[in-house]
C-alpha positions in Angstrom: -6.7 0.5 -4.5 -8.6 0.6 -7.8 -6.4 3.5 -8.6 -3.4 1.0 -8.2 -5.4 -2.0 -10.1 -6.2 0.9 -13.5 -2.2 1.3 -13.3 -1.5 -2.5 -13.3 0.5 -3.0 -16.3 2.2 0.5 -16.0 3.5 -0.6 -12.4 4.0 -4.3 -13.3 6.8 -3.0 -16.2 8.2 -1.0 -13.1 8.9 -4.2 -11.5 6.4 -2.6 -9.0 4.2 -5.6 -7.0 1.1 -4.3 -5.0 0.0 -6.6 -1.8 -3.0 -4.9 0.2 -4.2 -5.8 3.9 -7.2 -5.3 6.2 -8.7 -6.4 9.2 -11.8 -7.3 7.2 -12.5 -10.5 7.3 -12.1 -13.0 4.3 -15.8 -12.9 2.8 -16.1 -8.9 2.9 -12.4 -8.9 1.5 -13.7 -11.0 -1.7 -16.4 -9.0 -1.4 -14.7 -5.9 -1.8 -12.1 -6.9 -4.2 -14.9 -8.0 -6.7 -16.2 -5.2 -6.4 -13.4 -2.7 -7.5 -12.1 -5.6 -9.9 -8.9 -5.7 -7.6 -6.7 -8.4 -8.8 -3.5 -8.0 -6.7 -3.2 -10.3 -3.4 -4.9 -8.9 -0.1 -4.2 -10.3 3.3 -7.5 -9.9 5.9 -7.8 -10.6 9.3 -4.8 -7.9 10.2 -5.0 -7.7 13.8 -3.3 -5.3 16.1 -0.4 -7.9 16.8 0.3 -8.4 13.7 1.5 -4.1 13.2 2.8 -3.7 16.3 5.8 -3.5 14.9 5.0 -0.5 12.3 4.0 1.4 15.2 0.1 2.2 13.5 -2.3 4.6 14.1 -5.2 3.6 15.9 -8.6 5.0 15.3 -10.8 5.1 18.4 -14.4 6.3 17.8 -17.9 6.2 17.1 -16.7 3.6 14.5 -15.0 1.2 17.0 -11.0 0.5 16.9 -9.5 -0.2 13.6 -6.5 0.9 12.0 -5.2 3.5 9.9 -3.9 3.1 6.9 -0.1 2.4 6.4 1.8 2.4 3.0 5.0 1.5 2.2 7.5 1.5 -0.7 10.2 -1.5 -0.5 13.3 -1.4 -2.7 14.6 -4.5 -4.2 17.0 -4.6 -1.2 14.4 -4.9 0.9 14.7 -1.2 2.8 11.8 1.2 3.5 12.3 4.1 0.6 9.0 6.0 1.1 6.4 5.3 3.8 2.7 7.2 4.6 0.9 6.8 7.6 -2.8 8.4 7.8 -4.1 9.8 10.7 -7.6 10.1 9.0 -8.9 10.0 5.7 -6.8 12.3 3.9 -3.1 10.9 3.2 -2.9 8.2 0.9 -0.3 7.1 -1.8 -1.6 8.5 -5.1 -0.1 5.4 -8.0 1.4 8.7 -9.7 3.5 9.3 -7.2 4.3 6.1 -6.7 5.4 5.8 -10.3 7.4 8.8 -10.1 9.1 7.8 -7.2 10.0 4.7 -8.8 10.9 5.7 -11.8 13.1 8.5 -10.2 14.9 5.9 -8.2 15.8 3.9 -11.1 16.8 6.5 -13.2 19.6 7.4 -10.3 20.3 3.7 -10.3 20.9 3.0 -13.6 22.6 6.6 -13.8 24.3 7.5 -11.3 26.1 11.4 -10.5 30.0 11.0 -11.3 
């Protein structure tokens, strides 16, 4: 995420907005976000419930259950244009791509194929 807050201004002239979760709870996710400098808005206390719905991945392990991390890309329309599910620690959203993807989308947008 403190790849996404370096990139703020870059994604905010997108029109990009970044919102982060967790199922930490609200001191440790203060905690954390002061201590990467993270100024977008995170939601904590994600319980299972609450994803159902994205169909997560669950870990299972030495570590207890918790959650995989799930990220998504939302048009201005509101539909799902690029989604990433981890299974581990490997499979994140790097903010390049996400720029790229975005500004690729808007170039077709704005200039569309005759």
């Amino acid at each position: 995420m403190a790849s996404y807050e370096a990139k703020k201004d870059e994604l905010t002239a997108l029109g990009v907005a970044v919102i982060g979760a967790t199922t930490g709870d609200k001191e440790s996710t203060a905690e954390m976000a002061g201590e990467y400098g993270l100024t977008m808005p995170i939601a904590y206390g994600v319980t299972d419930e609450q994803v159902e719905g994205f169909d997560p991945w669950y870990g299972d392990d030495h570590h207890g259950h918790y959650h995989q991390p799930m990220e998504f890309l939302i048009s201005r329309g509101g539909n799902i244009f690029g989604a990433m599910y981890a299974t581990g620690p490997i499979g994140r959203m790097g903010v390049d791509e996400v720029i790229n993807s975005v500004t690729g989308r808007e170039a077709r947008r704005l200039n569309p194929p005759e």
